[in-house]
C-alpha positions in Angstrom: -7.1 12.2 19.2 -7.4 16.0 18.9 -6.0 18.6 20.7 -8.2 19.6 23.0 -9.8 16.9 24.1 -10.2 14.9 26.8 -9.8 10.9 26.5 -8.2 8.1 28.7 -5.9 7.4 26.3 -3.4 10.5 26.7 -2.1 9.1 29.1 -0.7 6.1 26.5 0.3 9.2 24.1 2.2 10.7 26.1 4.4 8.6 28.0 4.7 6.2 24.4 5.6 9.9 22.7 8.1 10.1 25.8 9.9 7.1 25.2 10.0 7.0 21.5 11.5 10.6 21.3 13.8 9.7 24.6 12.7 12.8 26.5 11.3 13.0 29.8 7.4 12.0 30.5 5.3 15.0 30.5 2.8 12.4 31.8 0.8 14.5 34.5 -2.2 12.3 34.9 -4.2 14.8 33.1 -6.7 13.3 29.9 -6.6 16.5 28.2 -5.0 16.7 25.1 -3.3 20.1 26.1 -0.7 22.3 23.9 2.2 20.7 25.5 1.5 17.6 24.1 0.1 18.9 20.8 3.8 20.3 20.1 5.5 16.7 20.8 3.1 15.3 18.4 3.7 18.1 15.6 7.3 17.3 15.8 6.7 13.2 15.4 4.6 13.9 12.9 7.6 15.9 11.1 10.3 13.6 11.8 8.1 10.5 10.6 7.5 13.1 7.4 3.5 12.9 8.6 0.8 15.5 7.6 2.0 18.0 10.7 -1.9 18.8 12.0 -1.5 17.8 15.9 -4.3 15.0 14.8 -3.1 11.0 16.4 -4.7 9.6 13.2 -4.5 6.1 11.6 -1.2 6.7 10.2 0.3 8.6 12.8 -1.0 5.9 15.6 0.5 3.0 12.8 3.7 4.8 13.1 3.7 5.3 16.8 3.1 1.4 17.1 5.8 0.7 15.4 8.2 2.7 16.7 7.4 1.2 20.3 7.8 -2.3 18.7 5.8 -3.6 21.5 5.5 -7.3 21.8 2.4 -9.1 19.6 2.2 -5.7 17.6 2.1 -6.8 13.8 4.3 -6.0 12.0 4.5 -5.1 7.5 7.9 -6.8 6.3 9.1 -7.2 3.2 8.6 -10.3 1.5 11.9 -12.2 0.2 
């Protein structure tokens, strides 16, 4: 996801950014992947020491998964 565009799965970006950074839900219903959420983004991307380029890549959705630890979601461990 870019900013920018419009896709159904803001919606998921923004209220999982929402809980994973404990702030309130800018979750307005809206698809559009507007500057608001582009700037929550940037700063995961920082704090999870990511390329910062607003861009909901591979390894910044990887991340995100993770950090929601949602049931089913595999998971990498380290082997003992």
């Amino acid at each position: 996801m870019i900013p920018g565009m419009e896709h159904e799965g803001i919606s998921w970006l923004r209220s999982s950014l929402a809980w994973i950074q404990n702030e309130p839900s800018l979750n307005t219903g809206s698809s559009l992947y507007d500057a608001g959420l582009e700037a929550r983004v940037r700063d995961y991307q920082q704090n999870r020491r990511l390329t910062i380029d607003g861009i909901v890549g591979v390894q910044t959705q990887i991340l995100m998964n993770t950090d929601l630890a949602l049931p089913g979601t595999p998971l990498l461990t380290r082997a003992q």
